[in-house]
N, CA, C and O of each residue as an XYZ file, in Angstrom:
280
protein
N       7.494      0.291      5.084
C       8.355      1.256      4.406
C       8.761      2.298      5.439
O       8.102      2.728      6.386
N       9.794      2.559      5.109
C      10.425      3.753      6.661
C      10.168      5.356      6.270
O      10.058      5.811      5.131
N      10.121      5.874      7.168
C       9.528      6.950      6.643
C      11.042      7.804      5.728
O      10.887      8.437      4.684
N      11.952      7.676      6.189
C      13.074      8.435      5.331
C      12.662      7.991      3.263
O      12.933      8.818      2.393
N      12.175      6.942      3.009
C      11.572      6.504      1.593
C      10.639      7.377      1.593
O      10.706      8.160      0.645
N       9.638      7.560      2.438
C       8.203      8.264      2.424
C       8.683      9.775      1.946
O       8.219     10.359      0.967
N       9.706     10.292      2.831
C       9.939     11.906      2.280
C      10.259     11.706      0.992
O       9.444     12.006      0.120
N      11.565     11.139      0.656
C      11.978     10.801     -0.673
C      10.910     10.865     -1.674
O      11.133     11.446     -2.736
N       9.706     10.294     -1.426
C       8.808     10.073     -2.484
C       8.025     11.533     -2.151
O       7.604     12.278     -3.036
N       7.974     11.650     -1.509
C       7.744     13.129     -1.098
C       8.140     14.576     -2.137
O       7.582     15.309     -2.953
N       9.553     14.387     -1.443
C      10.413     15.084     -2.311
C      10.089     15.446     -3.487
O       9.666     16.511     -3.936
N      10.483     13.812     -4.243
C      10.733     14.109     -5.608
C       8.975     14.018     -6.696
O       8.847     13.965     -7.919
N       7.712     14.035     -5.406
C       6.791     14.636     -6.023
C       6.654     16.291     -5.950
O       6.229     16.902     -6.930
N       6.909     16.747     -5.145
C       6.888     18.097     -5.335
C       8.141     18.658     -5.976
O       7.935     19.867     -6.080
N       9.545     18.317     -6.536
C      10.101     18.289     -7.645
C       9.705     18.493     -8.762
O      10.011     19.461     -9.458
N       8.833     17.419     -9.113
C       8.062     16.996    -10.259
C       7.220     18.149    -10.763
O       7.227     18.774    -11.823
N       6.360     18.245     -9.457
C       5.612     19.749    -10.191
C       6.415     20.877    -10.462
O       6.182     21.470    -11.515
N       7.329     21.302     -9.712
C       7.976     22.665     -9.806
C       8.586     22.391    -10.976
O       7.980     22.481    -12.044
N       9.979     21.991    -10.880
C      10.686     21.825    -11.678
C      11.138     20.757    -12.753
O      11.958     20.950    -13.651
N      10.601     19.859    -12.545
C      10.998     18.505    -13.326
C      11.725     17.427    -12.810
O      12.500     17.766    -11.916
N      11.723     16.187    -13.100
C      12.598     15.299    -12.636
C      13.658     14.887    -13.988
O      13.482     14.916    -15.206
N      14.521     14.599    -13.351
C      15.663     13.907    -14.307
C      15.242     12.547    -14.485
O      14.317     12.006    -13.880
N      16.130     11.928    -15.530
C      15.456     10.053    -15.955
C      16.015      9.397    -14.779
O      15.503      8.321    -14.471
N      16.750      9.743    -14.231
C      17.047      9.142    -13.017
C      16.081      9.090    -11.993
O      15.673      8.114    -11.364
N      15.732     10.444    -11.906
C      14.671     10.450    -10.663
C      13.621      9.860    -11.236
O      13.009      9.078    -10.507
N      13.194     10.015    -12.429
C      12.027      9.356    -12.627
C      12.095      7.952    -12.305
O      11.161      7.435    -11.692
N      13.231      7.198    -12.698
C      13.605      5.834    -12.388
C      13.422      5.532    -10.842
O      12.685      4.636    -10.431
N      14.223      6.432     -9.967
C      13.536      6.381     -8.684
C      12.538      6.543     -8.104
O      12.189      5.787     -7.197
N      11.836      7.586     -8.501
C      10.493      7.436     -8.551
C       9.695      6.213     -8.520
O       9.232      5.734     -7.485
N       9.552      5.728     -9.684
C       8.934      4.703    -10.087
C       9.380      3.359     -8.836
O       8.600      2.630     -8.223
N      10.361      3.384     -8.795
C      10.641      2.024     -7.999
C      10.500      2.632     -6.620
O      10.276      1.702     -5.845
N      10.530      3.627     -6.065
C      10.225      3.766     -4.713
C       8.136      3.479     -4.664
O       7.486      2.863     -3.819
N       7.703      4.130     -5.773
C       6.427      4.158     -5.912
C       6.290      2.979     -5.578
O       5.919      2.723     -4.432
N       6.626      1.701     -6.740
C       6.292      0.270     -6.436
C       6.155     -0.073     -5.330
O       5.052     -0.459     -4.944
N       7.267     -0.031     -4.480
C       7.640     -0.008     -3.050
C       6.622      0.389     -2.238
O       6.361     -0.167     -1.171
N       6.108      1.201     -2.627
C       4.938      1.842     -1.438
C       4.276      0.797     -1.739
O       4.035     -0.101     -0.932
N       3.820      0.808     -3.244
C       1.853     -0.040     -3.206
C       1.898     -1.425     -2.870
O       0.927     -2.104     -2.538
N       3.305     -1.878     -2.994
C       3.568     -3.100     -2.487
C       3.354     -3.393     -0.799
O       2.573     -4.254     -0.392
N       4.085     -2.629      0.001
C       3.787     -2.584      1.189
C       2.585     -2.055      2.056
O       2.448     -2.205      3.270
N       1.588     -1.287      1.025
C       0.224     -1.183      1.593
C      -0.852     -1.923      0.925
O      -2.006     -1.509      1.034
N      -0.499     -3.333      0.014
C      -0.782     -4.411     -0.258
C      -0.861     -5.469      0.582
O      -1.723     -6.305      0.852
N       0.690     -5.140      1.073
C       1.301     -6.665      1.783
C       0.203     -6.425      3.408
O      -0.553     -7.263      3.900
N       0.535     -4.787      3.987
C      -0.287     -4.711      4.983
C      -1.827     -5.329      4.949
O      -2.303     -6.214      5.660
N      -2.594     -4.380      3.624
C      -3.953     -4.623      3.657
C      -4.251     -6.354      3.982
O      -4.944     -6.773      4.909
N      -3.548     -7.175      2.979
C      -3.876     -8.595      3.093
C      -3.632     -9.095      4.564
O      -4.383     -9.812      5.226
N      -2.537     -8.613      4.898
C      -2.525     -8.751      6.552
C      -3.855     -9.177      7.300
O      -4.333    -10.200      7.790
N      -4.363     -7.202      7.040
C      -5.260     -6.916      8.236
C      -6.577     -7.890      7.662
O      -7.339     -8.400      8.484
N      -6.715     -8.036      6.613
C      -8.109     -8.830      5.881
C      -7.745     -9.983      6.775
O      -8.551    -10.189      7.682
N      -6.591    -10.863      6.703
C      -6.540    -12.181      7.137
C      -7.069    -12.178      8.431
O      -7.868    -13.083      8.672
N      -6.841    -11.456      9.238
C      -7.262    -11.371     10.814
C      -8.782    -10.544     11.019
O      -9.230    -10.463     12.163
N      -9.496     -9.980      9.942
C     -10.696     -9.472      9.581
C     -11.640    -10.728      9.758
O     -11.409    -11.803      9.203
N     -12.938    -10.447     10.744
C     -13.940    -11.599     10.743
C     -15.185    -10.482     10.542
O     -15.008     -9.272     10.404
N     -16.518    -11.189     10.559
C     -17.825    -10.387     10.153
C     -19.046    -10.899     11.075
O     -19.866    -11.707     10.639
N     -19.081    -10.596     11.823
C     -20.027    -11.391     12.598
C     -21.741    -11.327     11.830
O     -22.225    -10.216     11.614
N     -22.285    -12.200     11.586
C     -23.246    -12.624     11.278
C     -24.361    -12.504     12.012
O     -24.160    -12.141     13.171
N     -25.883    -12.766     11.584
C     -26.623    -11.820     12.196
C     -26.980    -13.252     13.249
O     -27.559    -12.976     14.299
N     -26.741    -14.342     13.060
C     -26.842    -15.597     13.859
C     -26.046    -15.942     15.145
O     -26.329    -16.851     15.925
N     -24.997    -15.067     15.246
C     -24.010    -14.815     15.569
C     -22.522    -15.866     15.413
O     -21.770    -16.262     16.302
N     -22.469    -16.153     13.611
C     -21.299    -16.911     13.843
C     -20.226    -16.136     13.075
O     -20.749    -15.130     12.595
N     -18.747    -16.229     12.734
C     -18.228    -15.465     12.534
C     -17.451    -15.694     11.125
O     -16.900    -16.782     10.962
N     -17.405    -15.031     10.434
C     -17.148    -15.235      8.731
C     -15.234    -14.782      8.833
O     -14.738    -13.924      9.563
N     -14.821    -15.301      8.270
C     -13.602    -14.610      7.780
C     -13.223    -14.153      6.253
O     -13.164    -14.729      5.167
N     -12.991    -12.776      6.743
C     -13.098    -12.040      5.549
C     -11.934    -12.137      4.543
O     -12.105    -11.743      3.389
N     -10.519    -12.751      5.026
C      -9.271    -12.772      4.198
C      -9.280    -13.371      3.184
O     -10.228    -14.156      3.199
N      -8.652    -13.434      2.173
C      -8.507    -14.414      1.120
C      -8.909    -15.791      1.269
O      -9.036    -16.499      0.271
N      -9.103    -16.195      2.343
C      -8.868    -17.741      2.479
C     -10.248    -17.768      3.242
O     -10.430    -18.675      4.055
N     -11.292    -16.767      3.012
C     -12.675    -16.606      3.511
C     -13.824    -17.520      2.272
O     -13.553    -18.194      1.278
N     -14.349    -17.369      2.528
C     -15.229    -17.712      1.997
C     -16.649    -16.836      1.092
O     -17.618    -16.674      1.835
N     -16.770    -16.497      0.189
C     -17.470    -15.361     -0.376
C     -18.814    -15.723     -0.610
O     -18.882    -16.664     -1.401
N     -20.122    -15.239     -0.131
C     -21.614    -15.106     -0.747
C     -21.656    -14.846     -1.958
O     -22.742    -14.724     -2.526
């Protein structure tokens, strides 16, 4: 997400407290919001996929989705 979205969401949270948002902004709101948790989703799964755990045997677990769970 670029940071010019980041102020935006910025913005129109400190809007929100002062003065209010319009249904519009709220509408923007909301879909810029999505936008964020989506892209610090898409990251997190990223970094998990390339996440390993080294073991006390020393072999190495992978922690991503496609790991394997105790």
């Amino acid at each position: 997400m670029d940071q010019k979205k980041l102020d935006r969401i910025n913005q129109l949270a400190h809007k929100s407290k002062t003065e209010g948002l319009t249904p519009e902004e709220k509408a923007e709101q909301a879909i810029l919001r999505d936008e964020y948790r989506a892209a610090v989703t898409g990251d997190l799964r990223a970094q998990l996929e390339n996440t390993y755990i080294m073991t006390p045997d020393g072999k190495k677990r992978k922690v991503g989705s496609g790991g394997k769970r105790s």
